[in-house]
Structure formats: structure tokens, C-alpha cells
C-alpha positions in Angstrom: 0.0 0.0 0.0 1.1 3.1 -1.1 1.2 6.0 1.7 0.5 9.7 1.0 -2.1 9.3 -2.3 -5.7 10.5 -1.1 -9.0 10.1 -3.5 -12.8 11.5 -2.3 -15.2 8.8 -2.6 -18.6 9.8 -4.7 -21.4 8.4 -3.7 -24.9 7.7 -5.2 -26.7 10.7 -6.3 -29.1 11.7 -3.5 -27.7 9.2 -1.0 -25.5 10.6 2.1 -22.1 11.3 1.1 -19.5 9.8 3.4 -16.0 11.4 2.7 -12.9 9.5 4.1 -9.5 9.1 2.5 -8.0 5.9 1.3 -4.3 4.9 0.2 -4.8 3.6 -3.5 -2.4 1.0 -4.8 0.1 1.9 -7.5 2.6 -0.5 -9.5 6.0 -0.3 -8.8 8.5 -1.1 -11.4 11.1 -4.0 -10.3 13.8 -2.8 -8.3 16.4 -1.3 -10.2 14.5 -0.5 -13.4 14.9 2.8 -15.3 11.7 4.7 -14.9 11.4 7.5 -17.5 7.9 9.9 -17.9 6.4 8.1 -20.7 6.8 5.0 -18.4 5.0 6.3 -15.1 2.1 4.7 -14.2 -1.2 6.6 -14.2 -4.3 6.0 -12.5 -7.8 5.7 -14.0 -9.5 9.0 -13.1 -12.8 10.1 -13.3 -13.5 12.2 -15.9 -10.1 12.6 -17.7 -8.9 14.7 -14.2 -5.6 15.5 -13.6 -4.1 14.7 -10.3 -2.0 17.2 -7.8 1.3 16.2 -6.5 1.8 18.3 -2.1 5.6 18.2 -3.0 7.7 19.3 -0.1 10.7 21.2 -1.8 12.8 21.2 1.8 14.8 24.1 3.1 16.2 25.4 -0.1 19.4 23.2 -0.7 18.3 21.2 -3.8 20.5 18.0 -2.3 18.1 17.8 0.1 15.2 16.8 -1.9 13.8 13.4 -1.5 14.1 11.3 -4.8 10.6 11.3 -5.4 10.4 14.9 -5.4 13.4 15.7 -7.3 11.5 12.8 -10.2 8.1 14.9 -10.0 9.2 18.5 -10.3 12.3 17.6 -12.9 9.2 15.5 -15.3 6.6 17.8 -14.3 4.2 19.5 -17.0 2.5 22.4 -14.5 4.7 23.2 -11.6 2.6 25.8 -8.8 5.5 27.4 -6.7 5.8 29.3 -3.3 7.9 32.2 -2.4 9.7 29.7 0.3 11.3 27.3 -2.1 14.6 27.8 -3.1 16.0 29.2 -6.0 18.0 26.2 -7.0 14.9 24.2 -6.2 13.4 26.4 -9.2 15.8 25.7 -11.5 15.1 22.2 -11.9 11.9 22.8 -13.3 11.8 21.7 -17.1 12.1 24.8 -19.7 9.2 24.0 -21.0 6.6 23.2 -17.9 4.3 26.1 -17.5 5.6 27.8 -14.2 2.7 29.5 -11.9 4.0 31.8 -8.8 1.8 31.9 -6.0 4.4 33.1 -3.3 3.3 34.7 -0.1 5.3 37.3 1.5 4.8 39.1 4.4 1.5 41.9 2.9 2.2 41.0 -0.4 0.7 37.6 -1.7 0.7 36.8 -5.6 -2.7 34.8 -4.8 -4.6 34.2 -1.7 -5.1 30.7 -0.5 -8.7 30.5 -1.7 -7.7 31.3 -5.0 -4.5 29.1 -4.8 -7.0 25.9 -4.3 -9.1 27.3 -7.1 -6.1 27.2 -9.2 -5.4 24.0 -8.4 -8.9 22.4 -9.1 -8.7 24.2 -12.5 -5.4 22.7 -13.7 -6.4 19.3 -12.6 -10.0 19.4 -14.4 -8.4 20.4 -17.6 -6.4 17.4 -17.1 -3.1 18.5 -16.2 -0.7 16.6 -13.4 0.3 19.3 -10.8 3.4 19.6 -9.0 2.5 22.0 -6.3 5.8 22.9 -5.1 6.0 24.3 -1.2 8.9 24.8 1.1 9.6 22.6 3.5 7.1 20.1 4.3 3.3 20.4 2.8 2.2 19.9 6.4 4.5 21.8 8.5 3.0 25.2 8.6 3.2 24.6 4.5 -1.2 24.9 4.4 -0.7 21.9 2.5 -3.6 20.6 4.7 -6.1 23.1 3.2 -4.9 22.5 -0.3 -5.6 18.5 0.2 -9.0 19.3 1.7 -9.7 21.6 -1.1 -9.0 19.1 -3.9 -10.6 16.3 -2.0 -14.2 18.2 -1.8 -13.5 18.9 -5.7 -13.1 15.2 -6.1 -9.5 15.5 -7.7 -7.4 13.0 -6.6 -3.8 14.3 -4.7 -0.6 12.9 -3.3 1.4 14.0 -0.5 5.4 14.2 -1.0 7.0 15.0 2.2 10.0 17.2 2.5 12.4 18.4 5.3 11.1 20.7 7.2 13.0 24.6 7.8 13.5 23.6 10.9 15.1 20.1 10.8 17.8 21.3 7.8 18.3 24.9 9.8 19.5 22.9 12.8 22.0 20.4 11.0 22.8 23.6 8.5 23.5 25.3 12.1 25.1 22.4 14.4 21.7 22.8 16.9 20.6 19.9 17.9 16.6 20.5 18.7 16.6 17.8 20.6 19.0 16.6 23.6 19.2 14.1 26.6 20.5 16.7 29.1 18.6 19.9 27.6 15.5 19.1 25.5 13.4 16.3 25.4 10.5 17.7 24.3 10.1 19.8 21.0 7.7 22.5 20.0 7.2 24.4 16.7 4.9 26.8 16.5 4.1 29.5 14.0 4.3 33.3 14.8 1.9 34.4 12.6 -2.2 33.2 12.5 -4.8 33.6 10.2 -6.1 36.7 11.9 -2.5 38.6 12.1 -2.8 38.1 15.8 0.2 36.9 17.8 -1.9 35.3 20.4 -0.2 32.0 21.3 -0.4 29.3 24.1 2.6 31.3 26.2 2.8 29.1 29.3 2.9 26.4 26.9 5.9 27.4 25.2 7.4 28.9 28.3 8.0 25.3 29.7 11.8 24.4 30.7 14.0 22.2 29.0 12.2 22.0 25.7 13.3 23.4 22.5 10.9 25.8 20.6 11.1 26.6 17.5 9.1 29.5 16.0 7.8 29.9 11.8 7.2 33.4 10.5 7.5 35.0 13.4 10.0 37.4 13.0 7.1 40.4 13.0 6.2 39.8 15.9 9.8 38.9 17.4 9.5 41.6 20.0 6.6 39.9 21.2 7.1 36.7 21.2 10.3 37.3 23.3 8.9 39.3 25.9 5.5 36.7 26.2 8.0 34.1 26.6 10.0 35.9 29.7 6.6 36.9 31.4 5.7 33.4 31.6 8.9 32.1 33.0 11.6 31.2 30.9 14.7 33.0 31.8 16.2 35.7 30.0 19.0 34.4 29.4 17.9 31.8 27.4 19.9 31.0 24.6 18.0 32.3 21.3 18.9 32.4 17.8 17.1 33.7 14.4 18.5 32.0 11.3 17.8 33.3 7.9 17.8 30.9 4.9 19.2 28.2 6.1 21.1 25.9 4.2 21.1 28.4 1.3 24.0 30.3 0.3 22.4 33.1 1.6 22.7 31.5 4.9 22.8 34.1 7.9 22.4 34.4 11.8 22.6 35.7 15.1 22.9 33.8 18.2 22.1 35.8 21.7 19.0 35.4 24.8 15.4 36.2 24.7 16.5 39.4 26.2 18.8 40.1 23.6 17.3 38.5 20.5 15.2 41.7 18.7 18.1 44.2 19.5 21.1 41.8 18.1 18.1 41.1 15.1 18.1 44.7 13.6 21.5 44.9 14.2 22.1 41.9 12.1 19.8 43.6 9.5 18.3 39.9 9.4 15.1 39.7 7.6 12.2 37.2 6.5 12.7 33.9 5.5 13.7 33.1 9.1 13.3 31.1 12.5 13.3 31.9 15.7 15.1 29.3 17.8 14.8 29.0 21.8 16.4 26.8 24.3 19.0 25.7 26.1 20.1 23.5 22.9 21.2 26.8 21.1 24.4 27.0 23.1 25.6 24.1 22.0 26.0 25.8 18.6 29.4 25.2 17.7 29.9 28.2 16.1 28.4 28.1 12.7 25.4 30.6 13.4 27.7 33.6 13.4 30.4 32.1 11.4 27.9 31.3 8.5 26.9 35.6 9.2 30.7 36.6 8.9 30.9 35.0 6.1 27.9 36.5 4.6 
């Protein structure tokens, strides 16, 4: 059985429609056999529909794509792409796939979401296979469960191709381990910014000792989240870091406390892509946060 491929089921007209998700079966070629686009397998689908590939594109460095992904988006026909993937990521895309930017960058989005799932739908109808390209992982803060929701109630048929997430390839890009026997054994990420522009997070929640947080988009609301987290009890002193495109060439950071963090920020000139990391792990940096900034 085949993980991560989803199909609504259609029921009788007029009956109750049940709507669950099922893992369909695909043939695999034997091991070890060239598998080339005209050799593929393709599903029966209703009505001569197209189906969407959730392809996580990782952190930015094109070696870390998963094989699948790197097969999908270098063979892909339609390729949707976010402002988060990374520019070598891009490149891979064939010369003559039809390219479709639907980025979102702090007040500035090429498309909003509702029209992004529109978009979608559209391109599968007219029988296209999609490679909607995201940064990261689909379902790490990627609304890559929205998408798969949208297509679903459409009754297009969608596969999920994970990625690594910002935060896993920041802390190996980074020497931070997120997680630790003696500092952290539990791990949070959380996202900075919500659907209604508020910052209003669980704070005693994130405040908890020996854990490692680790915060998406947030670096709007940095101030904020810094001095939330000292009011409800972490120390201020605790190691912090901001990391900007990690594992990118444009690789940058600054490593200081909660106390410290927005001040050292501007100084830095650091802006968005970034993460917000928090915890004792972030001492244990061995260097590379501000050695990768010197360098920049």
C-alpha cells in the first residue's frame, strides 16, 4: 500500500455522502528499473482529471530533496510554486513546464489561499498533473492541509510528498541539535503568525523548561514573542537564535538570549525567511550561526 495518495469517494446521487481518505495501490517497477515519464504509471480517473502532486521542496538546498520529489518536479508539466522554495529548487523545473508563482510574502501575496485551491482544481480538471511545489514540508505550517481538503471536496485525486522541514535542515545547517538528553526532550514548533494577524499563542505552553521551541514566521512579531516568553517564566538568558535561509547560500544568523534577541536582530539587519530558535540547545552551537553571518 502506497502512503500519501488521497481520493474523495462519490457516492450515489441523492444518498449521504461519506468522505474519508483511502491509500490507492500503484505498480512499482522492479527494483532497479529505469523509470522515465512516458513509463510512469497513471491511475484511472474520473473524468479525464488530472491529479496534484503536495511536494515538499525542503529548506532550499536542492541535495536535500527526496528522490521522489526531485522525479516529480524535474518530469513535471505544470509546476505551482511558493515564495519559500529555493531558487535552486526552481531551476530544476523543465524549460518548457508552465511555471505558476503563488508566493506569499509578508503583505504581499501573488494569490490568496482561496484562489491558490481554485487554481489547483482548475489545472487538474483540464487534465493536467500538478506539481504544487512548497517549502519545507506540505504539512508543517506549508497549508498543504487546506490545499488536500480543497481538492478532495473537488473530487480530484492528490498525493502528498514529504519534505524536510525549515527547521530540521536549519539545525543540521546550524550544528543545533533541537533535541538533547540533558537539555531538551520535548520539542515544540509553532508559527508566529495566525490567520487573523494576531500573535496570540499558548505562552505558558511554550514557556516550559527544558524543551526546544522553535518558531515559523514570526519574525514580526519577534518583539513579542520574546517578551510573552520571559513573562511566563523562561529566563532571560535563554539561549536564542534567528536563522535566515538556512542551508542556502544566503545562509545568515545571530545567536544571543530572549532578552537580547530583537536588538542583536536589527543589528544583524536579518530579515524574513527566518526562524526563531529558543532553548538551552542553542548554546551548544558550535559556532556556525555567526560564522555562517561573517561569512555573509
Amino acid at each position: 500500500m502506497q502512503a500519501g495518495t488521497f481520493r474523495s469517494d462519490a457516492s450515489p446521487a441523492g444518498a449521504v455522502k461519506p468522505r474519508f481518505l483511502r491509500a490507492s495501490r500503484a505498480a512499482l517497477p522492479p527494483r532497479g528499473t529505469p523509470e522515465g515519464p512516458a513509463e510512469r504509471p497513471r491511475s484511472t480517473r474520473a473524468q479525464g482529471h488530472g491529479k496534484v502532486h503536495l511536494v515538499g521542496a525542503g529548506p532550499g538546498d536542492p541535495d536535500l530533496l527526496t528522490v521522489k520529489a526531485l522525479r516529480l518536479i524535474t518530469g513535471a508539466e505544470v509546476v505551482v510554486y511558493d515564495h519559500l522554495v529555493g531558487e535552486a529548487v526552481v531551476a530544476l523545473i523543465p524549460p518548457g513546464a508552465r511555471r505558476l508563482y503563488a508566493g506569499k510574502e509578508a503583505g504581499n501575496h501573488a494569490l490568496p489561499q482561496h484562489e491558490i485551491n481554485r487554481l489547483l482544481v482548475e489545472l487538474a480538471r483540464e487534465g493536467h498533473d500538478v506539481v504544487r511545489l512548497k517549502g519545507g514540508d506540505p504539512f508543517i505550517f506549508g497549508r498543504g492541509g487546506e490545499e488536500m481538503q480543497a481538492l478532495l471536496d473537488a473530487g480530484i485525486e492528490c498525493e502528498v510528498v514529504p519534505g524536510i522541514t525549515a527547521a530540521a535542515g536549519a539545525a543540521s545547517a546550524t550544528g543545533i541539535p533541537l533535541t538533547h538528553r540533558e537539555h531538551a526532550q520535548t520539542l515544540v514548533f509553532a508559527t508566529g503568525h495566525l490567520k487573523d494577524d494576531t500573535v496570540d499563542l499558548d505562552w505558558p505552553a511554550l514557556a516550559r523548561p527544558r524543551q526546544t521551541v522553535v518558531i515559523y514566521m514570526g519574525l514580526g512579531a519577534l518583539e513579542i514573542i520574546c517578551t510573552q516568553l520571559i513573562a511566563h517564566g523562561l529566563a532571560a538568558d535563554t539561549p536564542a537564535a534567528v536563522i535566515h535561509a538556512a542551508t542556502t547560500p544566503r545562509q545568515c544568523g545571530v545567536h544571543a538570549t530572549l532578552a537580547t534577541l530583537p536588538a542583536a536582530v536589527r543589528a544583524a539587519g536579518i530579515r524574513a525567511p527566518a526562524l526563531i530558535m529558543i532553548g538551552e540547545v542553542v548554546a551548544l552551537d558550535p559556532g556556525l550561526v555567526l560564522a555562517a553571518a561573517a561569512a555573509g
